[in-house]
N, C-alpha and C positions, 0 to 999 in steps of 0.2 A: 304273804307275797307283796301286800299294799304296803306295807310298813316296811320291807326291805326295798320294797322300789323309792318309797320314798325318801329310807336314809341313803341310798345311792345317788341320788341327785343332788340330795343336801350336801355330801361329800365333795362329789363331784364339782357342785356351786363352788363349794368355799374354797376348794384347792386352784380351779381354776383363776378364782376373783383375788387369792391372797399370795400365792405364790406365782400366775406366770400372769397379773393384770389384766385380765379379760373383764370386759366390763368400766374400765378405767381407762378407754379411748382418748387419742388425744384431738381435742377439740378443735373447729375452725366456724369460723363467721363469713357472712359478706362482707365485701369493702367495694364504695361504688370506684377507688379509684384503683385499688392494686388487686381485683376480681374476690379474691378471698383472702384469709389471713390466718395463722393459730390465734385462738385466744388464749389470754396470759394464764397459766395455769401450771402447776408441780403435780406429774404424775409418776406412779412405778410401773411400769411397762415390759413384759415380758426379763422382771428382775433388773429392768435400768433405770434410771432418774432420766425426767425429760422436763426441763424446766423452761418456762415462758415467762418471759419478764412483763413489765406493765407495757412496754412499748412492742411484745410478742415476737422480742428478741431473745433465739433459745441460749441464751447466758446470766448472769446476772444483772443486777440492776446497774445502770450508769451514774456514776456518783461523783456527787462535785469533786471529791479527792483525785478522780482519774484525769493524772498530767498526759497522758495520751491514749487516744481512741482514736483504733481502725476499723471503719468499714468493712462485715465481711458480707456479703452478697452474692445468693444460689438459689439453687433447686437442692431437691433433697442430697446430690453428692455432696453439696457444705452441711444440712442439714443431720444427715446421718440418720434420720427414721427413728423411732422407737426402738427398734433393736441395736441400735447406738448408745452408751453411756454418755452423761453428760460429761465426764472426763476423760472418756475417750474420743471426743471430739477436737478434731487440729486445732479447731478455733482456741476451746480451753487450754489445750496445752502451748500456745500460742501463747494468750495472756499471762500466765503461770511465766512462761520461757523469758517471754519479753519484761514482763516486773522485777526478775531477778537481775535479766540482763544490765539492763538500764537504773535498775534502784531506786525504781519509783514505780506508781501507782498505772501499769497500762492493761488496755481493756479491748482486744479484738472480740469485735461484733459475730453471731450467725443468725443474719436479716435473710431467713431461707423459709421456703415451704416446696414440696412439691410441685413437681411441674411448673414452677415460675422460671419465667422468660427473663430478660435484660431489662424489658418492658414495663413488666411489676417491679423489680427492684427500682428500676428508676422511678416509678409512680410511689413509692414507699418512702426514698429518697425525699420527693416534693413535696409530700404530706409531712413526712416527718424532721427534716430538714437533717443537717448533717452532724448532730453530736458534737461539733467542735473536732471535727475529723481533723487527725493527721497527714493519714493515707487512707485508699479506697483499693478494696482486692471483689473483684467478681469473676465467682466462679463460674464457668459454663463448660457446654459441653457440643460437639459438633449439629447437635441436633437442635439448638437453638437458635440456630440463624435463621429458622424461621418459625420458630415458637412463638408466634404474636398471640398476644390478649384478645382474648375473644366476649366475657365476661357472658359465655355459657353458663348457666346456674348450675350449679355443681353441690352445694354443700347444704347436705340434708338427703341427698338425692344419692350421690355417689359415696358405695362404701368406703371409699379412703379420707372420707371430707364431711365424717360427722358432726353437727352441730347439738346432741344428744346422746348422753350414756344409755344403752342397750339396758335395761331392765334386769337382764338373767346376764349374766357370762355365759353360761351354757346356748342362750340364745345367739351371742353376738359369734360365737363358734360356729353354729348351725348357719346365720345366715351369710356373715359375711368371710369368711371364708370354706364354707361348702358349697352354700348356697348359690352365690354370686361368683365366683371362678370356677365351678366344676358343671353345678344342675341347671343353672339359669340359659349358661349359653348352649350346653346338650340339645333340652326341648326346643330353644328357639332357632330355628334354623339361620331366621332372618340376621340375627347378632350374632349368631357363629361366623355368618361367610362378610357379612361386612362390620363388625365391631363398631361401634360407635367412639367417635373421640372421647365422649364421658366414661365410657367402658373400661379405658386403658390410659387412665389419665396419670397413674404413680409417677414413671415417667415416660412423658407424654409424646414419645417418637411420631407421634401420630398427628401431632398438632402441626397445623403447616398454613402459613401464610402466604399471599402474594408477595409479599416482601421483604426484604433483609431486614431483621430486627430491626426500631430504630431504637431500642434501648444504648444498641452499643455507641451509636455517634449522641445519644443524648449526654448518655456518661462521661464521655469525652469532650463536649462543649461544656458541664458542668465543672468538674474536675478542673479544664482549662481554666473556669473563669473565676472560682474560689482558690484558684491554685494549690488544688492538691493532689498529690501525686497517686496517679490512675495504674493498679496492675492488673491484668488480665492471663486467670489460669484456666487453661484449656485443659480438660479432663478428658481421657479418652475412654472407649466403651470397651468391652473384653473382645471385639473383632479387632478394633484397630488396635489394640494392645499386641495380638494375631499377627498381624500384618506388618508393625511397628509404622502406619501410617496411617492417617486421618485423611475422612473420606471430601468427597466435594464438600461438603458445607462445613467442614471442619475450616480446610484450605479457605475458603471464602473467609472464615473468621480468624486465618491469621494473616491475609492477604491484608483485609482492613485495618489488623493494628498495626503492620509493616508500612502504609501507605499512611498512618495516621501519627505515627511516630509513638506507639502507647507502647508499654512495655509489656509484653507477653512471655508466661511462663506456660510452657508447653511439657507436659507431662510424661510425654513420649520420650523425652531427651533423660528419662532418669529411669531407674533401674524397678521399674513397676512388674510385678509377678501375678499370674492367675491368682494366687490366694490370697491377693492382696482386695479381691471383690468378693462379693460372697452372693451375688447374682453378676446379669451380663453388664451391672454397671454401675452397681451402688458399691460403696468401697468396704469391706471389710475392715473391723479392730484395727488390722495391720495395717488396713492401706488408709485411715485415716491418722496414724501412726507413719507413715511415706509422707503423705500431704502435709503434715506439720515438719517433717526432716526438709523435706523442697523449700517450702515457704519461710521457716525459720533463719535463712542465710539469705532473703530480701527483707528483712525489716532490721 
C-alpha cells in the first residue's frame, strides 16, 4: 500500500508539473515605484507560453531593428493571465498585423500585470522611459478610476503574487487554489464577511481611492509633451456588456477623455458576446481575438 501510495503521488507530481504547469508559477518582485512587477521569465503554464522580457514586458525583446514601438499598457485584460497564450495575445497579433502591414520591423508592447492602475503604468513609464514610442494604447476598465497605488505588500504574501516556485505541484494545488479560495475563507469568519483588498486582488474591484486616478491626466500631460499620440480603450465587465452601458466610473473615464480631447475606444460600441470572456471580465481566446479586430483599424 506504501509503495502504491507513493507511485501515486509520483504520477500524480509529474503529470501535474509536466503537462498542465503547476509548480511553474509565474513570478513577480517588488518595485518601490510601480508596487510590483513580473520578473522576466519563459514559462509553460497550464500548456501556454508566458514570456517576460528583460524589461518584464510579456513580448519579446525590443530590438534596435524595430522602426516602430507601441506602448501597450493594463492590468491583466491586456495581460491575459497564464491561461492566455503568448500568441493569443491582441498585443502579439498586433505586432505580427502591423510588421506585415507596414513592411517593417513593428513591436506593440503588453507593460501589464494584475490589478495595475493608470498609476503603475505611468510609474513604469518613468522608470523605464518610452522605447522610442510611436503611439501609447492604455487599457482600462471602469474600475480603475479609482484603482490607486497603494503599495500594500502583496507579493510573497498573496497567492496570485509569487515571488517563489511551490516545491510540490501537488502542493501549489492544495494551497493556492483549495486552500486559499475555498478553506481559508470557510473557517475564518472574519475574511469571509469583509475580504480583505489583498484577498481579492486578481482583479482588484475592490481597490478604491479618494481619488480619480491620476495616472490618466499624467499620461496625457506625458503623451502631450513627447508628442505622442495617446489612445484609451475602455474594457467593459460582463454586466455592462448585460446592460450595453458602463457604470458611474466607467462614465467618469470617458467624461475625462471627452473633456481632455484623448481618443477613446470604447468597447461597448463593437460586437462583444458573453463567450467572448471566460470569467466576469477577463477576455477569453476569442475576445482577445475582438480586442486585436477593434485595435487593428487604429494603428
Amino acid at each position: 500500500m506504501i509503495i502504491i501510495f507513493i507511485l501515486f503521488l509520483s504520477i500524480t507530481e509529474i503529470g501535474l508539473r509536466e503537462y498542465l504547469g503547476f509548480g511553474n508559477a509565474i513570478l513577480f518582485k517588488e518595485d518601490p515605484y510601480v508596487e510590483y512587477i513580473p520578473v522576466p521569465q519563459s514559462k509553460q503554464r497550464f500548456g501556454h507560453n508566458n514570456v517576460y522580457n528583460s524589461f518584464s514586458q510579456r513580448n519579446r525583446e525590443v530590438l534596435t531593428t524595430d522602426s516602430t514601438v507601441i506602448l501597450g499598457f493594463g492590468d491583466s485584460i491586456l495581460n491575459g493571465g497564464a491561461l492566455t497564450d503568448q500568441d493569443s495575445l491582441a498585443t502579439t497579433m498586433l505586432s505580427s498585423y502591423l510588421s506585415k502591414k507596414y513592411k517593417k520591423d513593428v513591436l506593440f508592447t503588453n507593460i501589464s500585470a494584475g490589478s495595475w492602475g493608470p498609476d503603475n503604468c505611468y510609474a513604469y513609464l518613468k522608470k523605464y522611459g518610452n522605447f522610442r514610442a510611436k503611439g501609447v494604447l492604455l487599457v482600462v476598465s471602469s474600475h480603475d478610476a479609482y484603482d490607486n497605488m497603494t503599495f500594500e505588500k502583496i507579493v510573497g504574501i498573496h497567492p496570485n503574487y509569487p515571488n517563489t516556485q511551490y516545491h510540490s505541484a501537488i502542493c501549489e494545488v492544495l494551497v493556492r487554489y483549495i486552500y486559499y479560495p475555498y478553506i481559508k475563507d470557510f473557517f475564518t469568519q472574519k475574511e469571509r464577511v469583509t475580504s480583505s483588498k489583498t484577498d481579492q486582488l486578481l482583479i482588484n474591484k475592490y481597490k478604491r481611492g479618494a481619488n480619480f486616478n491620476n495616472g490618466f491626466s499624467a499620461f496625457k500631460s506625458y503623451c502631450d509633451s513627447a508628442k505622442i499620440p495617446l489612445t484609451i480603450y475602455l474594457h467593459a465587465d460582463i454586466s455592462e456588456l448585460r446592460f450595453r452601458r458602463y457604470n458611474a466610473h466607467g462614465q467618469l473615464i470617458i467624461e475625462f477623455c471627452e473633456s481632455n480631447k484623448i481618443r477613446l475606444v470604447k468597447e461597448l460600441d463593437y460586437n462583444m458576446q458573453p463567450q467572448d470572456y471566460r470569467d466576469n471580465i477577463h477576455l477569453s481566446h476569442s475576445g482577445q481575438r475582438k480586442m486585436f479586430d477593434i485595435l487593428k483599424t487604429c494603428y
